[in-house]
N, C-alpha and C positions, 0 to 999 in steps of 0.2 A: 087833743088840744085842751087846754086849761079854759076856762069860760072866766070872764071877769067878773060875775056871780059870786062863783066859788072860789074866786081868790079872797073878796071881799069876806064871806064867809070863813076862810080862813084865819084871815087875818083877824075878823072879831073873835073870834073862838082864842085864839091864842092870845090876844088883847085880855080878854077875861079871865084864862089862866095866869095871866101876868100879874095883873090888878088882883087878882086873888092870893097872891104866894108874897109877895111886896106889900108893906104898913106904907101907908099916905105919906110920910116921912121918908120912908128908901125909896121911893120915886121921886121926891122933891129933888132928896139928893143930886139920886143920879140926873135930872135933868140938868142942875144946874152943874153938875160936873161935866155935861155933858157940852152946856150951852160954855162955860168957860175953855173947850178944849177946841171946840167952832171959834168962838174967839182967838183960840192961839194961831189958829192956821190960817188965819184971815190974810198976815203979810206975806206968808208963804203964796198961798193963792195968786195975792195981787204981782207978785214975781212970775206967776207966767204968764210966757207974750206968743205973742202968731207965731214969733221965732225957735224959739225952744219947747211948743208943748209938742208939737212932731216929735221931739227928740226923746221927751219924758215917755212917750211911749213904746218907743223902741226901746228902750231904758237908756241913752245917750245923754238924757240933760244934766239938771245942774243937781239934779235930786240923788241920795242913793238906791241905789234895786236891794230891794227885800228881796231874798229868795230863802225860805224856811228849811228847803232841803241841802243849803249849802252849808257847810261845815265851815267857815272861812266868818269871822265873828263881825 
């Protein structure tokens, strides 16, 4: 079993690989590409109801199913 220690530990160590290979500028970047893509999905979001997110999970709702191994585009 993983200790929440050592996840933390993880996770800084790869934080600092990150912060190290990335200029303070391709971070900004990406954040804020990142924050304008949370922003896109915000309406998407607010379209699921009690009703239909059962369904999204089955893959039944209103969303399409991503499947990477399906040949079908």
């Amino acid at each position: 079993m993983v200790s929440f220690r050592s996840l933390i530990v993880g996770v800084a160590l790869t934080a600092a690989h990150v912060m190290a290979v990335f200029t303070p500028a391709q971070l900004a970047d990406g954040i804020d590409q990142l924050a304008s893509k949370a922003q896109a999905l915000q309406p998407i979001a607010n379209s699921i109801t009690l009703i239909n997110a059962p369904l999204i999970v089955i893959g039944l709702g209103p969303f399409p199913v991503y499947c990477p191994s399906s040949t079908v585009p």
